[in-house]
LOMILO-739667 format. One line per 2 residues: number of its first residue (from 1); their letters; for each residue x, y, z of C-alpha. Coordinates in Angstrom, 2 decimals. Example, Ala and Ser with C-alpha at 12.3 -4.5 7.8 and 13.67 -1.06 7.14 Angstrom:
2
1) AS) 12.30,-4.50,7.80; 13.67,-1.06,7.14 .
***
This chain:
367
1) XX) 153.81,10.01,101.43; 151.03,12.66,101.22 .
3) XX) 151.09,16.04,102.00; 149.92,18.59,104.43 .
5) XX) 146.19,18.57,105.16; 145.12,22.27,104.87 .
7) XX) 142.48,24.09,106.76; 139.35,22.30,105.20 .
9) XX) 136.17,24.92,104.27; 133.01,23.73,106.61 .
11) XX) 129.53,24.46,105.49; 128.09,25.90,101.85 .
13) XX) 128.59,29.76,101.26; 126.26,30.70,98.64 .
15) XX) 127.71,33.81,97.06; 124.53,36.79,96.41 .
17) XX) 126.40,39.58,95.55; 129.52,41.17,94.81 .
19) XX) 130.68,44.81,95.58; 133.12,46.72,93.33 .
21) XX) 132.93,50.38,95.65; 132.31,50.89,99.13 .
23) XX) 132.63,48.34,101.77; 129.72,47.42,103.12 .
25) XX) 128.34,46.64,106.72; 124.86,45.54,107.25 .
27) XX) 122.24,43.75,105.16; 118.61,42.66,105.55 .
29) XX) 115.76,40.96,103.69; 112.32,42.00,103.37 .
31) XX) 109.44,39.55,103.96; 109.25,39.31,100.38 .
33) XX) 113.01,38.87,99.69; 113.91,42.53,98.91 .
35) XX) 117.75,43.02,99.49; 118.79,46.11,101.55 .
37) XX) 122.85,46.98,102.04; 124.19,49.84,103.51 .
39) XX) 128.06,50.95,103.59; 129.33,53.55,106.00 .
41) XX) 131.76,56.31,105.31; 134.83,55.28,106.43 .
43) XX) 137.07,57.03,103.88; 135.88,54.74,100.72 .
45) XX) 134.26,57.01,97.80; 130.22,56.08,99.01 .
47) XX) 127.49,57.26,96.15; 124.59,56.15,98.13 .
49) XX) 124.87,55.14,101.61; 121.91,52.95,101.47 .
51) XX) 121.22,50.65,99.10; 118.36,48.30,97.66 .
53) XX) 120.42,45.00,95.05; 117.75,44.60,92.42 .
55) XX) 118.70,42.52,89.40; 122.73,42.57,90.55 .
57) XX) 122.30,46.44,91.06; 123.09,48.69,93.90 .
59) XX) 120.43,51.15,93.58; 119.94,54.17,96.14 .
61) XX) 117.18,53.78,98.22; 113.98,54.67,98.72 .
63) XX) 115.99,57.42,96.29; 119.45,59.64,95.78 .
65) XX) 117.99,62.56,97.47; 118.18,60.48,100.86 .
67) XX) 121.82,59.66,100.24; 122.82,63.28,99.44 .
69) XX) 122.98,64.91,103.14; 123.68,68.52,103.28 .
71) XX) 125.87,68.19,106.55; 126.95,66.09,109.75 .
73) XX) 123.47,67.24,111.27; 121.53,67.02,108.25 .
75) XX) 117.81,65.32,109.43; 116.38,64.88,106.24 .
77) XX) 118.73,62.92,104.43; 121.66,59.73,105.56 .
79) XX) 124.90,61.10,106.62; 126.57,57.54,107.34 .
81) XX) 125.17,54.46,107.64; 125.64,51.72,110.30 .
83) XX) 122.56,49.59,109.94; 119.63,48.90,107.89 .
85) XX) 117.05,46.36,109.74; 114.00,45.26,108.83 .
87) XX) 111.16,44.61,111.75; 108.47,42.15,112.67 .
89) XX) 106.23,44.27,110.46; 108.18,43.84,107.68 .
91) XX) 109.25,48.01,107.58; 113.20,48.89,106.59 .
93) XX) 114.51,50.97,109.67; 118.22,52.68,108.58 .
95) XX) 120.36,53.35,111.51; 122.40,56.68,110.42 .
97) XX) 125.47,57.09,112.80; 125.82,60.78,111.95 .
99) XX) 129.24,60.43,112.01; 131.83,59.76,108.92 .
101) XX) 134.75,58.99,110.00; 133.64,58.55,112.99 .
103) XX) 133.52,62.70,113.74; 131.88,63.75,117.17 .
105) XX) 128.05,63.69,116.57; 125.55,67.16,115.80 .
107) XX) 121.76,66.91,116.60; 120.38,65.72,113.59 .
109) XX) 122.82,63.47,112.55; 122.29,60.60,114.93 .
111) XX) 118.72,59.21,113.98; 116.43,56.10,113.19 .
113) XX) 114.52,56.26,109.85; 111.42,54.29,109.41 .
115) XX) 111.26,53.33,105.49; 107.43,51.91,103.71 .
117) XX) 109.10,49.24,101.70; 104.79,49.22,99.82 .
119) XX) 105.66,53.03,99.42; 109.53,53.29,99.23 .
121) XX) 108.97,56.61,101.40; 110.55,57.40,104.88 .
123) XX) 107.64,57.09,106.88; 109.14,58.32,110.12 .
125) XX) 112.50,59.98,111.70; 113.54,59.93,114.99 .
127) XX) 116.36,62.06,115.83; 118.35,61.83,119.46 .
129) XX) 119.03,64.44,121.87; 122.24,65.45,122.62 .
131) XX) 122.02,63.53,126.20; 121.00,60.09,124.42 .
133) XX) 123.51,60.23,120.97; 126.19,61.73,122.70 .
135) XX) 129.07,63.52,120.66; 131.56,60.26,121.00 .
137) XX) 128.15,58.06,120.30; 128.48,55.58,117.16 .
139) XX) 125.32,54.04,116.51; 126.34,50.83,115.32 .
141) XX) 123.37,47.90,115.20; 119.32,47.91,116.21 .
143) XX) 116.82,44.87,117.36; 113.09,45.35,117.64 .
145) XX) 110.00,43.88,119.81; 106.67,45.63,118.46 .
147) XX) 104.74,43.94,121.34; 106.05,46.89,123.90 .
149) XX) 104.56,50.19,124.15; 102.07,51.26,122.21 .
151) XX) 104.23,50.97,118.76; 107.17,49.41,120.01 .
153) XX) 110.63,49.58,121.16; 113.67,49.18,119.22 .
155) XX) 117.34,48.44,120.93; 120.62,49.98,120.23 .
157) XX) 123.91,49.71,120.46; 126.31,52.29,121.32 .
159) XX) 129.95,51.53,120.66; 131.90,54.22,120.79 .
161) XX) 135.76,54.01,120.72; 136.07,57.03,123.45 .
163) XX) 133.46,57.54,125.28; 130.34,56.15,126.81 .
165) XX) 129.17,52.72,125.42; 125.86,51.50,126.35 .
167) XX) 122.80,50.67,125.00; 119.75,52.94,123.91 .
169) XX) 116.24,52.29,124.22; 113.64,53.84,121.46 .
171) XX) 109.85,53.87,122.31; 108.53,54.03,118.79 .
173) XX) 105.68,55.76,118.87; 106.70,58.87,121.04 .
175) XX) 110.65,58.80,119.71; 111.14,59.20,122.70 .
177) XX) 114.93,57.50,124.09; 117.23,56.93,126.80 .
179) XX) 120.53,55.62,127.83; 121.06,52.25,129.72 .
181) XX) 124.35,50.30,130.76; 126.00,53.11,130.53 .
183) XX) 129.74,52.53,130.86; 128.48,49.06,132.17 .
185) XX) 132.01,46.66,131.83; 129.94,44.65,130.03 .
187) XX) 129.83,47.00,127.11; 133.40,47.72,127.27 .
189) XX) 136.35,46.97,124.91; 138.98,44.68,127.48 .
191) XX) 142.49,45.72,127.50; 144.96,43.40,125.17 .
193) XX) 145.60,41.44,128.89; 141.98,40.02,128.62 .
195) XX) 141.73,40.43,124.87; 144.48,39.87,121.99 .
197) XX) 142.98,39.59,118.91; 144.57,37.17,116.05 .
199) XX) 142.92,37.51,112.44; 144.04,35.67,108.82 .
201) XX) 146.98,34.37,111.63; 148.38,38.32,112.69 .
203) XX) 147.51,39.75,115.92; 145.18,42.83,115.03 .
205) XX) 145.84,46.24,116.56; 145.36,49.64,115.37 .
207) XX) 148.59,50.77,113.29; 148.84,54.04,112.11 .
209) XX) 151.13,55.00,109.48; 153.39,56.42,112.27 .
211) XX) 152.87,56.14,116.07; 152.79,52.99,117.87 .
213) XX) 150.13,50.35,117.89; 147.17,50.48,119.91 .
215) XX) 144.34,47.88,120.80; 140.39,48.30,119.69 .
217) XX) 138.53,50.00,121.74; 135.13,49.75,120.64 .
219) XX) 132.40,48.63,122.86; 128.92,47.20,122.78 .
221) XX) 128.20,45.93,118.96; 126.80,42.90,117.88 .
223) XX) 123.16,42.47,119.06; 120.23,40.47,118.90 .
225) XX) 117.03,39.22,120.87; 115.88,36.54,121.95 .
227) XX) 112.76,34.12,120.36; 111.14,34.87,123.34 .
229) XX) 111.82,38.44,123.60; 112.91,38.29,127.31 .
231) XX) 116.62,38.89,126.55; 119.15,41.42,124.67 .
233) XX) 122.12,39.65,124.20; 125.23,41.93,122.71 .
235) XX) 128.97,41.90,123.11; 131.43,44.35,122.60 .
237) XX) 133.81,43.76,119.42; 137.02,43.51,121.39 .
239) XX) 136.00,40.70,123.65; 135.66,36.97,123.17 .
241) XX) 132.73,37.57,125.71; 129.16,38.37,125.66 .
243) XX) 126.03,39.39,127.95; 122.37,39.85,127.93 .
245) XX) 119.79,41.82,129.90; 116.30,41.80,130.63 .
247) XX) 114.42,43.54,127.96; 111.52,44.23,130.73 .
249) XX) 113.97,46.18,132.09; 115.56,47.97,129.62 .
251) XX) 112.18,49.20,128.13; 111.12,50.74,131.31 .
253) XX) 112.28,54.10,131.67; 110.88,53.61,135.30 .
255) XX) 113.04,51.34,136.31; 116.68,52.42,137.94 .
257) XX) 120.39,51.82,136.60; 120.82,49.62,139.16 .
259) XX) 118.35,47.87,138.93; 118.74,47.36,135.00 .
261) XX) 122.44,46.39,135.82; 121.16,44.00,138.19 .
263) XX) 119.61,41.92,135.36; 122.73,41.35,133.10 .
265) XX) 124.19,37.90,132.90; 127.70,37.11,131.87 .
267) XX) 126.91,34.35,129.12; 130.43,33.33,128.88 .
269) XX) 133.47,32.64,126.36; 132.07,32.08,122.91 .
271) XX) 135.15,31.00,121.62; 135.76,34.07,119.31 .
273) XX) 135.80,37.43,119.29; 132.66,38.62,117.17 .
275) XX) 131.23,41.23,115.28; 127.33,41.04,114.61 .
277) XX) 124.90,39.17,116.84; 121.29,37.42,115.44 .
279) XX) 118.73,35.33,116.55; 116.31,32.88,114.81 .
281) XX) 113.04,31.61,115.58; 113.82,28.11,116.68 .
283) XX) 115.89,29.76,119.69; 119.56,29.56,118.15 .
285) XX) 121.82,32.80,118.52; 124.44,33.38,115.60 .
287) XX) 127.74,34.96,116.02; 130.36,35.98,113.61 .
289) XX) 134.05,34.85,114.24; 136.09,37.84,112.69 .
291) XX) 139.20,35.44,113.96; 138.21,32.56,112.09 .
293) XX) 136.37,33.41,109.17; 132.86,31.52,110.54 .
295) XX) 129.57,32.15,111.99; 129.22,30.13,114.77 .
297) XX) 125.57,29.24,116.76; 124.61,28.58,120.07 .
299) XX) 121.83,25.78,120.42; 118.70,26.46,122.94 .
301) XX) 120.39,23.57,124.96; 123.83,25.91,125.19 .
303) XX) 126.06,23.75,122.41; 128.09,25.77,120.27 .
305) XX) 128.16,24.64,116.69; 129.68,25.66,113.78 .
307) XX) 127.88,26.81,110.89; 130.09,27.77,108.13 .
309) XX) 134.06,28.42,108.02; 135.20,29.66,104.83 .
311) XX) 138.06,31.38,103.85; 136.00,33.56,102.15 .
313) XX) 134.41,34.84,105.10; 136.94,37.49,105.31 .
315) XX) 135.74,39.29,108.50; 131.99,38.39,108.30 .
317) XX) 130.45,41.83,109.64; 126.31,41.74,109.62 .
319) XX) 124.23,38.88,109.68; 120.37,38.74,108.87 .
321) XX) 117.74,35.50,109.06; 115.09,35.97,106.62 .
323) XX) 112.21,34.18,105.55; 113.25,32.29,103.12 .
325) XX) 115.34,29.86,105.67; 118.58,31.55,104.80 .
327) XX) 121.28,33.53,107.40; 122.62,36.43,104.84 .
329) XX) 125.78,37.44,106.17; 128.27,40.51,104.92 .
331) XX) 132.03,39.96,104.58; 134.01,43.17,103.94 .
333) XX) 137.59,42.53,105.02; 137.31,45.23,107.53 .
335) XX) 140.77,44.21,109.49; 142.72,45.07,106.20 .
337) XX) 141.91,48.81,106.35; 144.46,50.85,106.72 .
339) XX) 143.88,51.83,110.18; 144.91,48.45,110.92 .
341) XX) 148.07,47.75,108.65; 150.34,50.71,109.05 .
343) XX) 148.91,53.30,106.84; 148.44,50.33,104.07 .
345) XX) 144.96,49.51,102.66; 145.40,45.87,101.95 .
347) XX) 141.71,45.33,101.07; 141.00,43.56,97.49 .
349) XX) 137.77,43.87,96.16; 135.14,42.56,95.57 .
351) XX) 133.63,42.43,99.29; 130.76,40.23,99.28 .
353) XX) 127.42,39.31,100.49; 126.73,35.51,101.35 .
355) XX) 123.93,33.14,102.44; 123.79,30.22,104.48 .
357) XX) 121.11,27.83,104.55; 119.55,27.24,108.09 .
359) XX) 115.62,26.27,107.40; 114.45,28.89,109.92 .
361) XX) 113.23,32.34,110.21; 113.45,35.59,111.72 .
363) XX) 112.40,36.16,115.17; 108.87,38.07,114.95 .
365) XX) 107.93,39.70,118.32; 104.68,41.44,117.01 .
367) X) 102.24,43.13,118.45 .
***
């Protein structure tokens, strides 16, 4: 008589790198291959909050300096990570949240850094107003279409755990930004009646070390455009749900709320509750399954398929499609914090980085 058939590993993982320290959260590749990694500071030890993996090494980039801030409001230098992305025009942008431990933003903090990977020298800063990074904002992921505006426009997501969410537009050239969807339901956390979340088979809730439990509340997350560079589609990171908008919209600050609003489409159930959001060029949106240890796609035609389900894939956070035909994806075990297990870290290192093969690149929307 044979035995039980166990949960069976679908797709090849290809394991990049291991990390011994920090946890991390998002990763990109250059053009040319160059491996970026940043980890946020969420109460790990963090050296460098943005790194560069070059020969198996995490190495500060562009240097230390940049990774030693002075404050919470500290414009010249990271203060904590989110996101590292790099654009059509193959430049590193690092999204710095400005807030460790998720503290209430200062002017300065909350910014967008434009990094010369020929150089390896911050080309650019552009810091938010008190009205746009809001002091309950958490800047957590960006998406870019250099065909709008005169430099550009670059999309982010807001997604706070009290406050506001929303997103926030960036016109590169002029730095300037505004607000849109703000407190939209679409980038809003649902209550445990819409949303329960189950991960490595235990419902996930917030459980302090004393106190009861209490859902997730964060908001708008993952996000990525489309090939065509008509749609943002994001989804908050307690939902099972997710939405897009016009991007002719969003990028005009002409245009009203409600007429913004009036653009976003519900695009449904996607089976899982996710965490990061990417597109490729062949028209197929990936989405991380924090509940089942996958990335999942959606085909042009609207199929769902899965791409990889590993067990592994402990909470896969950040995905990125480079050029070389691989999705890189982060998996940092984020549920076993100790936010989330009673006081209890229950995280074993390594984290890792992984790469899926998918013979297609990153969406370019160039000038």
């Amino acid at each position: 008589m044979n035995g039980p058939v166990g949960d069976e590993p679908l797709g090849e993982l290809e394991l990049v790198h291991t990390f011994t320290g920090p946890m991390p959260t998002g990763v990109s590749v250059s053009h040319r291959g160059r491996i970026f990694v940043n980890f946020p500071k969420w109460g790990d030890e963090v050296p460098a909050t943005v790194v560069e993996l070059r020969d198996g090494r995490e190495v500060p980039y562009p240097d230390q300096a940049w990774n030693d801030a002075s404050g919470d409001d500290d414009a010249g230098a990271f203060v904590s990570v989110q996101s590292i992305v790099v654009d059509p025009a193959d430049r590193l942008w690092v999204l710095d949240t400005g807030s460790p431990m998720f503290q209430p933003t200062k002017p300065g903090g909350p910014k967008l850094v434009r990094v010369d990977l020929d150089t390896d020298t911050v080309a650019q800063v552009i810091t938010f107003p008190a009205d746009v990074a809001l002091p309950t904002t958490y800047l957590n992921d960006v998406r870019f279409d250099l065909r709008r505006g005169e430099s550009g426009v670059a999309y982010i997501t807001d997604s706070a755990a009290s406050g506001p969410n929303g997103i926030i537009v960036v016109d590169l050239a002029s730095g300037a930004a505004w607000r849109r969807l703000q407190d939209h339901p679409s980038t809003k956390a649902e209550p445990l009646a819409m949303f329960r979340p189950v991960v490595e088979g235990r419902p996930l809730l917030e459980r302090p070390a004393d106190g009861p439990p209490k859902p997730m509340t964060m908001g708008a997350d993952g996000i990525a455009i489309s090939a065509d560079g008509t749609r943002l589609h994001y989804c908050p990171l307690a939902s099972r749900r997710w939405y897009s908008v016009s991007t002719k919209a969003l990028a005009d600050p002409g245009v009203t709320q409600e007429a913004v609003e009036a653009t976003v489409v519900d695009e449904g159930d996607k089976g899982t509750a996710s965490d990061g959001l990417e597109s490729d060029d062949a028209g197929r949106l990936y989405l991380t399954s924090y509940e089942h240890n996958a990335v999942l796609r959606r085909l042009p035609d609207g199929e769902y398929e899965a791409l990889v389900h590993d067990p592994r894939l402990l909470w896969p956070d950040t995905m990125s499609v480079a050029a070389d035909g691989y999705l890189y994806v982060t998996a940092n075990q984020l549920h076993r914090q100790a936010r989330y297990q009673r006081g209890q870290d229950l995280r074993r290192k390594p984290y890792a980085l992984f790469r899926i093969r998918i013979d297609a690149g990153p969406v370019l929307l160039r000038r």
